[in-house]
N, C-alpha and C positions, 0 to 999 in steps of 0.2 A: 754432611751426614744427615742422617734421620731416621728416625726409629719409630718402630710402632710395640706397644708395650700387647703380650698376648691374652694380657688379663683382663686390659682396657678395649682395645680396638683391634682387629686383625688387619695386619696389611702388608703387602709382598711388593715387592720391588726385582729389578731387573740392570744388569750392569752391562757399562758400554764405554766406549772409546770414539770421540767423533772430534776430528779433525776443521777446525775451520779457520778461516782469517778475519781479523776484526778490525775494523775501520770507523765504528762508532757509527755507520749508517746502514749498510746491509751487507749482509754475512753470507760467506760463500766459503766451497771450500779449498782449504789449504792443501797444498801438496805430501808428499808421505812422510810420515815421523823420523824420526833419528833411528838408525839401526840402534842395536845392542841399549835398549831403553827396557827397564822393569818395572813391571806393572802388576801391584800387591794388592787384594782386596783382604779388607779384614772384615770380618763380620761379627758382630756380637749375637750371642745365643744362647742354647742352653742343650742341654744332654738331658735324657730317662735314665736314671737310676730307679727302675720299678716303675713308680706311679711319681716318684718324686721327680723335680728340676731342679740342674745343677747350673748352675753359671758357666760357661766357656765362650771361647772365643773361636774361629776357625780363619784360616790364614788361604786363601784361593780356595777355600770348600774343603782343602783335603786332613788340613790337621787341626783336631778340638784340643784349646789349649783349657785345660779344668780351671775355674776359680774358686779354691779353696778357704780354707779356715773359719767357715761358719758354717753356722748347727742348722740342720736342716734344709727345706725348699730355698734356691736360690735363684738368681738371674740375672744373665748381661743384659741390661737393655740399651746403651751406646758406647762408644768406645772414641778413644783420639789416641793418633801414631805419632810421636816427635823424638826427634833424635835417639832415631831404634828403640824408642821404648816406647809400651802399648800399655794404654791407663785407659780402661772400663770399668763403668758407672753400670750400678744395678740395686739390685736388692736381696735379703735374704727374709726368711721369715724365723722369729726366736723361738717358736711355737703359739703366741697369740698372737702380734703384730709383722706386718712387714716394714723393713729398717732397708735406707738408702743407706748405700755403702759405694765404694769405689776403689778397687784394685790398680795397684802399679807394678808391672812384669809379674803379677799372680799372686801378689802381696796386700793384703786386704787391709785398710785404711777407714778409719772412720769418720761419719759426715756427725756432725751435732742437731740432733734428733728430740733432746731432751725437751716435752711440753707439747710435742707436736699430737693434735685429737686425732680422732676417728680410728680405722684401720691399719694405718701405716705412713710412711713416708713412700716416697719415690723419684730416682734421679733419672730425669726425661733427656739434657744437655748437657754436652760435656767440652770440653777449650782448655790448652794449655799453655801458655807466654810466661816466659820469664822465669820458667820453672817452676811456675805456680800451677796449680790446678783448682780449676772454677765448672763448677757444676751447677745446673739448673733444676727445680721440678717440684714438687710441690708435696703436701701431707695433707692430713683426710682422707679424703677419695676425688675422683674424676668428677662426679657433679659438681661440688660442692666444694672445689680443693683450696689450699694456703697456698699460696705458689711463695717462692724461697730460691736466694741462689747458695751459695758457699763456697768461699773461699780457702783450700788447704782446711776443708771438714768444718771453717766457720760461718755461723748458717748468719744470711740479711734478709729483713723481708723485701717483697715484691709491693710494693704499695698499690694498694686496690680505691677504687673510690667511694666521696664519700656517703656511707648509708649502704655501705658493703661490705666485705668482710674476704670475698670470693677472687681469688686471680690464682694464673698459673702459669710454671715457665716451660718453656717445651727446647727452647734453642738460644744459644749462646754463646757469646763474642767477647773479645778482650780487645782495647787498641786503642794506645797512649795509655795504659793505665788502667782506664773507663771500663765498666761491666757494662753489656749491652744484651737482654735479655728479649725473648719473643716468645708469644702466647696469648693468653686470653684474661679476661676479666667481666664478672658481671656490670652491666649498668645498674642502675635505678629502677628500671622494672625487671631485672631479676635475667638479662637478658644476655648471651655470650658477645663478645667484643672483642675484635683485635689489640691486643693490647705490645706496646714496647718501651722497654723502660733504661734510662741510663742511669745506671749506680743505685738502683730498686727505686727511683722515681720515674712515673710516667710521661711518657713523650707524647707531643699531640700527633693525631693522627686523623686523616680526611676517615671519616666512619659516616657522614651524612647522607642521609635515604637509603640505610641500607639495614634491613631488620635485623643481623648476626653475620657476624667474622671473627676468623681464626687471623695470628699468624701464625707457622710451623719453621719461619727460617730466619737468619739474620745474618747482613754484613755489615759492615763499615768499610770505608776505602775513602781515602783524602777527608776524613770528618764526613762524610757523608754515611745516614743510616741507610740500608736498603732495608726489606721486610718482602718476604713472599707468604703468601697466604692463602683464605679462601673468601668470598664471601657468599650470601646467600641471595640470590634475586627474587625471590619470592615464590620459587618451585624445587630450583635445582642449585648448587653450590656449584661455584665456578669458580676460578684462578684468577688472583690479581699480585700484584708488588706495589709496596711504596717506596718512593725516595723522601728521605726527609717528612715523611707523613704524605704525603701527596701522591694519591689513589690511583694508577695506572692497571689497562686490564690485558692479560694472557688471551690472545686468539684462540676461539673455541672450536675445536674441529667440528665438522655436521656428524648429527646424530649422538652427538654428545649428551648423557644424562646427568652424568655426576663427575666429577676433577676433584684432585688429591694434589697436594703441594706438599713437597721432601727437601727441596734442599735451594740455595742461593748463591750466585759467586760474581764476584766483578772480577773484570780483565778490562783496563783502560776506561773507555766509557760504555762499554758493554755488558748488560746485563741476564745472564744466565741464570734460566731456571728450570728446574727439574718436578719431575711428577707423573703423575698418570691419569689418564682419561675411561671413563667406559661409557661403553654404548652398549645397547639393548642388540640382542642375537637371538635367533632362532634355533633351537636345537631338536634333536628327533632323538629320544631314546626309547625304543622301539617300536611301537607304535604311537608313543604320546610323543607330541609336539612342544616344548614348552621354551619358556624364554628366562634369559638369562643377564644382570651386567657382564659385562665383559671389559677388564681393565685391558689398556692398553699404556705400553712406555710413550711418554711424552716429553719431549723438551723443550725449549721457549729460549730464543735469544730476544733482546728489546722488545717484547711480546710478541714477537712471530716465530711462528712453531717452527720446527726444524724437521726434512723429514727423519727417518727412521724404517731403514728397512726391518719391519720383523717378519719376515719370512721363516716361513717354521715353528713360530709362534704365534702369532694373533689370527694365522689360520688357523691355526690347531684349534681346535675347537675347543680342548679338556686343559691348555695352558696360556695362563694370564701374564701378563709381562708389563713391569713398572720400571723408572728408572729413580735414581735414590739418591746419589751424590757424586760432586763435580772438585776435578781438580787441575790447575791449568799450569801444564810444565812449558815453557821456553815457544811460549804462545798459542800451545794445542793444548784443543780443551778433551779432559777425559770424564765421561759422564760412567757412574754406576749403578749397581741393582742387582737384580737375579729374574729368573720366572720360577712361575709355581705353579706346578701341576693343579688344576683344580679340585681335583676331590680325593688329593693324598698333600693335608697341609701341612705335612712334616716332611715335605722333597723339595727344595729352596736351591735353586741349582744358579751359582756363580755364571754372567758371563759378559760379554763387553764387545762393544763394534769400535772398529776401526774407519778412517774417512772414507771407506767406497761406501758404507752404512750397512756394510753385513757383522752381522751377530757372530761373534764370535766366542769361540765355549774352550781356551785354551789351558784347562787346568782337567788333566787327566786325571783317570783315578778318584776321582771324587770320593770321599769314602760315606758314611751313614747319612742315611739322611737328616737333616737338621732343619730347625726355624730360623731363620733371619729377624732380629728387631731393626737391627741398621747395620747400616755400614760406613767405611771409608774409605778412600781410595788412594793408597799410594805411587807417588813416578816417580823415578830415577833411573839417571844414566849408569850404566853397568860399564861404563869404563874406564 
C-alpha cells in the first residue's frame, strides 16, 4: 500500500494486475490466472460535505464507505484489509488541531496523541498481525515532524539521531513480533535521510554519497529487511531499494525527470517494486505550446522495469497513470493504483492489467468522483 496525504503532497496512482514467473533471475511471463479469482481494490479517501472532508473509504471506485464519529474535517489517508475486516488510519480535525485516529469496520478508535506540538498528528502507515493493529506517522508537521508508531492507539517513539529531534514514519511491518518502520530522518546538518528502524530503533543503512533519501515502503521476509525508496543525485530523485541496508538501484527509463516509490513486496527471492516515473511532454493548448511532467505507472522486479502496456493512458495527453500496491496470490503478482485525469484532481478512476499488459477498467459504474490517498489490493478465490 501507499498513500499520499492531500494536505502534504499530491499523488495519483494507477492499479493493475501482472502476471509473471519468478525464478530469482529473470522474470517473464506466467500463463493465465485461476478462473473465478476476486479481485477487490480498496481505497482510502474522502468525500465533500460542502467545503468540509469526510473520511471514507471506496470498495472498486463504486461504493464510499463514511468514517464517522468525529467533530468536523476528517480523512482516510491508508487503510489494511484482514480477515473481512477493513481498519483505516486517518485523521480528523477537533476544531484547532488535527488528531490521528483509526477506524475498524467504521468504528473510530483512538491513537495516544497526548503532548504531541505543532499542528497535529498524523497516521501515514498502517499493518495488522495478530490482531493487533500498528500504525505509523508522525506529529508537528511535514518539515519538521516527530515521527511515532503505535500499537492498539499506544504511541513509541521513532528514535532520531543524535543533535536531532526530526524523524518520520511513512510505512510499516510486523514479523515475528518486531515493528519495522520506513521514512526519513534529519542528519546533522539538518538534512532528509532514509531512515528504517526495528522496534523505534534505527537500522544502518548504505546512505553514503548521496545528499537526501527517502524510504516510502517496507518488507521483511526470512529476517531479511527490504526498503524501497528515493534518493537524490544531485539534480533529479530516482528509485532505489535496500536489502538489509545495502543500496541497490531501480532502472531508470530514458527521459526520465523525477521517480516516485509506493510500495514493496517479496515472493521467494524476488523483489518487487512499484511507482511511477515522469518524463517531460510537449503539449499544445491552443496556440501556446507548453511543457509538462508527465507521471507514468512504473514497476521494477530485481530493479528491471517491467513493461506495462498503457495504452489509453500515457498517450492521453490530459491522464497520468501510477501504480500503488502489490499483492501476490498462488504466485501471480497483482500490481495496484488508478489514473487521474490531469486537470480534474478529484476523478481517481480504479483499474488493473492482467498478464497480456492491458489495462483494465473492470468496475462499472463507478460512482462520484473521488481522491485516492492509497490503496490495497485484495485476491481471492471465489470458489
Amino acid at each position: 500500500m501507499r498513500k499520499s496525504f492531500s494536505f502534504h503532497i499530491a499523488l495519483c496512482t494507477i492499479c493493475g494486475i501482472i502476471l509473471f514467473a519468478c525464478n530469482g533471475e529473470s522474470f517473464s511471463y506466467r500463463g493465465v490466472p485461476e478462473p473465478r479469482i476476486g479481485v477487490s481494490i480498496y481505497s482510502a479517501s474522502f468525500y465533500k460535505q460542502g467545503y468540509v472532508k469526510k473520511a471514507c473509504y471506496f470498495v472498486n471506485g463504486r461504493r464510499g464507505v463514511e468514517l464517522g464519529g468525529v467533530p468536523g474535517m476528517s480523512e482516510a489517508t491508508v487503510l489494511a484489509v484482514a480477515d473481512d475486516s477493513v481498519y483505516v488510519a486517518g485523521y480528523y480535525n477537533d476544531g484547532t488541531n488535527d488528531i490521528a485516529c483509526y477506524w475498524v469496520d467504521g468504528e473510530l478508535h483512538s491513537l495516544d496523541v497526548e503532548g504531541i506540538s505543532g499542528p497535529g498528528s498524523y497516521a501515514a502507515g498502517i499493518a495488522v498481525s495478530g490482531g493487533n493493529v500498528y500504525i505509523c506517522g508522525f506529529g508537528n508537521d511535514y518539515i519538521y515532524p516527530e515521527g511515532y508508531y503505535w500499537v492498539n492507539g499506544e504511541r513509541f517513539d521513532l528514535e532520531a539521531p543524535a543533535g536531532t529531534d526530526v524523524s518520520l514514519g511513512w510505512a510499516i511491518t510486523v514479523a515475528d513480533n518486531d515493528v519495522y518502520v520506513a521514512g526519513f530522518y534529519h542528519n546533522e546538518n539538518s538534512v532528509r535521510q532514509a531512515g528504517c528502524w526495528k522496534n523505534g530503533l534505527l537500522l544502518d543503512m548504505d546512505i553514503s554519497d548521496i545528499p537526501s533519501s527517502f524510504t516510502w515502503a517496507i518488507a521483511v521476509s526470512d529476517n531479511t529487511v527490504y526498503a524501497a525508496g528515493l534518493y537524490f543525485n544531485g539534480s533529479i530523485w530516482l528509485g532505489c531499494y535496500w536489502i538489509n541496508g545495502e543500496r541497490r538501484l531501480l532502472q531508470v527509463p530514458e527521459e526520465t525527470i523525477d521517480m516516485y516509490i509506493t510500495g514493496i513486496k517479496i515472493d521467494g527471492t524476488n523483489v518487487h517494486v512499484t511507482g511511477n516515473y515522469s518524463t517531460e511532454k510537449t503539449f499544445v493548448a491552443g496556440n501556446i505550446q507548453r511543457w509538462e511532467f508527465k507521471p507514468n505507472a512504473g514497476y521494477w522486479v530485481n530493479g528491471e522495469m517491467q513493461p506495462l502496456n498503457l495504452a489509453g493512458l500515457t498517450d492521453n495527453a490530459i491522464v497520468d497513470s501510477y501504480t500503488n500496491a502489490i499483492a501476490i496470490y498462488n504466485g501471480v503478482v497483482y500490481v495496484a493504483g488508478y489514473s487521474a485525469y490531469r486537470h480534474d484532481y478529484d476523478l481517481h478512476v480504479p483499474c488493473y492489467w492482467v498478464n497480456d499488459g492491458i489495462v483494465r477498467r473492470d468496475f462499472p459504474g463507478v460512482g462520484a468522483p473521488f481522491v485516492i490517498n492509497s490503496q490495497v489490493i485484495v485476491v481471492k478465490s471465489l470458489e
